[in-house]
C-alpha atoms as an extended CHARMM CRD file, in Angstrom:
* protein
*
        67  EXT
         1         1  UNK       CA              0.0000000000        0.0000000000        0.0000000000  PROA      1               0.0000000000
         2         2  UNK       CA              1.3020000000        3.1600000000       -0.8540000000  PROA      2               0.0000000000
         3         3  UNK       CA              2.0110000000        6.1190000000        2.1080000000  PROA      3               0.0000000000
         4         4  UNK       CA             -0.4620000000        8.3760000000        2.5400000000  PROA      4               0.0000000000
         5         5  UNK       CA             -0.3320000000       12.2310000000        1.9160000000  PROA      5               0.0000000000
         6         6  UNK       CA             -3.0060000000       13.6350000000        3.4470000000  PROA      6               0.0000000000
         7         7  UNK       CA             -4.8200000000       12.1540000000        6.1660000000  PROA      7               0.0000000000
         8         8  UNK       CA             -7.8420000000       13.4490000000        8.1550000000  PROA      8               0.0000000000
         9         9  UNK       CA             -9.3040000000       11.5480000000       11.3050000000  PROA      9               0.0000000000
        10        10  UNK       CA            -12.7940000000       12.3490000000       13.0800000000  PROA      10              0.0000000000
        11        11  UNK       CA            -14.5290000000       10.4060000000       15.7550000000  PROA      11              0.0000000000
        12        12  UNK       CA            -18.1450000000        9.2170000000       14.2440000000  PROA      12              0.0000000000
        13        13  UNK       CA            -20.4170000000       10.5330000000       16.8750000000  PROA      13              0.0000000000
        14        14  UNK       CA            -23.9790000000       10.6880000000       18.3280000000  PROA      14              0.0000000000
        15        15  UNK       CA            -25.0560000000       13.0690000000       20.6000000000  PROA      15              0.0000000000
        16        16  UNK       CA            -21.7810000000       14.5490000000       20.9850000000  PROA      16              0.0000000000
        17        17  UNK       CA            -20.5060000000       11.1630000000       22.3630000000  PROA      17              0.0000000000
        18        18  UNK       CA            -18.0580000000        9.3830000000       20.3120000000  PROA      18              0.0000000000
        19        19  UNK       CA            -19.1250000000        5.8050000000       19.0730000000  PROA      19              0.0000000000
        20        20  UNK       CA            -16.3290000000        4.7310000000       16.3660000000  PROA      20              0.0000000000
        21        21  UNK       CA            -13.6130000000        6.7040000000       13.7170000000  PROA      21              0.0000000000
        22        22  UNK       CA            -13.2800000000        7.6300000000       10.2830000000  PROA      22              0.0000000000
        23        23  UNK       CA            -10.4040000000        8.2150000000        8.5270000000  PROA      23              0.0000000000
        24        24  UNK       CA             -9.8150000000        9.8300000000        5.1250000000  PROA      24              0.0000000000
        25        25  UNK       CA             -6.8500000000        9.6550000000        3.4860000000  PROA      25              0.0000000000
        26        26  UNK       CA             -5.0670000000       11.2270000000       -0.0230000000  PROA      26              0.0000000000
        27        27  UNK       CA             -2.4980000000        8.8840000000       -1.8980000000  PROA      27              0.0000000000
        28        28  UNK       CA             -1.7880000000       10.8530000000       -5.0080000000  PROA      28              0.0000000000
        29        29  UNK       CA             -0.5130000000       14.2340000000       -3.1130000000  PROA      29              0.0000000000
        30        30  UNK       CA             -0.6970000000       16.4860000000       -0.3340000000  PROA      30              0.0000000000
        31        31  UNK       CA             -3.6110000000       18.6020000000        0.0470000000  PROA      31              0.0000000000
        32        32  UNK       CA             -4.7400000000       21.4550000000        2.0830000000  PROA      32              0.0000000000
        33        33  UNK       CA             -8.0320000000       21.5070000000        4.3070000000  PROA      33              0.0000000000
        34        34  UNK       CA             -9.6500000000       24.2960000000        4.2620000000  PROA      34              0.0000000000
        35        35  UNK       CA            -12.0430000000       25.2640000000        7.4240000000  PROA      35              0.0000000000
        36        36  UNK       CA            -14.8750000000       24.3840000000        4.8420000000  PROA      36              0.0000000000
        37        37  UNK       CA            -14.2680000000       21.0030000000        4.3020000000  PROA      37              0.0000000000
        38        38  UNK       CA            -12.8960000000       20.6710000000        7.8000000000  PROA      38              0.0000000000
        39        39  UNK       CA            -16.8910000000       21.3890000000        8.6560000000  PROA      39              0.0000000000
        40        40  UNK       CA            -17.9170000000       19.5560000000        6.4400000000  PROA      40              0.0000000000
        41        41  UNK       CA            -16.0580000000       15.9290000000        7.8520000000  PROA      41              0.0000000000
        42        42  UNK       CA            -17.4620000000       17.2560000000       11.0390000000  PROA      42              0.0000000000
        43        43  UNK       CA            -20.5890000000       16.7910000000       10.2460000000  PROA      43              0.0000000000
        44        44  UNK       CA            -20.3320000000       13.9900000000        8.3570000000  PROA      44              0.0000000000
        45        45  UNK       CA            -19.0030000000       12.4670000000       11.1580000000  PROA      45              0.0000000000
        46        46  UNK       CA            -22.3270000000       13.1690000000       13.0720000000  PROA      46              0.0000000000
        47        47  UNK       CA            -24.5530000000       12.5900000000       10.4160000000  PROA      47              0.0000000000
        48        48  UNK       CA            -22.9860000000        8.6330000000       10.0760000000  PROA      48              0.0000000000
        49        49  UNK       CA            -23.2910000000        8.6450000000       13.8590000000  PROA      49              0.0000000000
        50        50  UNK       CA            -27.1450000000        8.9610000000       13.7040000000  PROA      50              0.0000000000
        51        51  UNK       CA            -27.6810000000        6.9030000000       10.9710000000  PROA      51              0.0000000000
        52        52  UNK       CA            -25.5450000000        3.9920000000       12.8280000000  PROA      52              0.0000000000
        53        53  UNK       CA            -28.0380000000        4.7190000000       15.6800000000  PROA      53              0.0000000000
        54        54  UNK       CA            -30.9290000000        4.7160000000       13.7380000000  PROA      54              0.0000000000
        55        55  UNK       CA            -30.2620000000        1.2500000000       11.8810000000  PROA      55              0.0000000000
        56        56  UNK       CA            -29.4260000000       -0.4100000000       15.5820000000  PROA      56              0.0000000000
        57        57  UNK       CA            -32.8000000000        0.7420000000       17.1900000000  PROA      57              0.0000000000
        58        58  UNK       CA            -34.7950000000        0.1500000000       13.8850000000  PROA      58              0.0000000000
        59        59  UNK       CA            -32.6460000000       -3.4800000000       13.9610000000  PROA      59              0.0000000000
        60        60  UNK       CA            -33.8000000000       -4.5870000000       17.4100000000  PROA      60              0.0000000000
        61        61  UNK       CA            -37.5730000000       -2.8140000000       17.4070000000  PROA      61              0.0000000000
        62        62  UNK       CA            -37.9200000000       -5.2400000000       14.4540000000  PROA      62              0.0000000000
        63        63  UNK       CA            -36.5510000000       -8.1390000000       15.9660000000  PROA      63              0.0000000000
        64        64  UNK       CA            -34.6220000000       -8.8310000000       12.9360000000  PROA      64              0.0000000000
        65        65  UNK       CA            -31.1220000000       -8.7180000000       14.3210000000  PROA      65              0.0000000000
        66        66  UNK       CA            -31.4570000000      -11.9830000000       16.3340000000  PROA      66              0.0000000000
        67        67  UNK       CA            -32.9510000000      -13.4470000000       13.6140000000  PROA      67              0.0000000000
């Protein structure tokens, strides 16, 4: 695997509470973050956070994760 050049890490949260990581990572080059997209892995972050959430509880109110 080739090195990486840039590499950005967040904690996936819910509620402010973290609940896992994502990483995302440039091979080609280096590249610069700007505040924008810096906001924008934020809340991408917390937007996978809920939907994690979401699928559990809609998982077990259905019953179909022990089946």
């Amino acid at each position: 695997m080739r090195t990486p050049r840039t590499m950005i890490i967040t904690p996936i949260r819910y509620q402010n509470k973290p609940m896992g990581v994502i990483v995302f990572y440039s091979l080609n080059g280096v590249i610069k973050i700007s505040d924008v997209e810096s906001h924008l892995f934020s809340n991408l972050s917390s937007f996978l956070g809920a939907a994690i959430t979401n699928g559990k509880n809609f998982a077990s109110k259905d019953g179909s994760a022990t089946k």
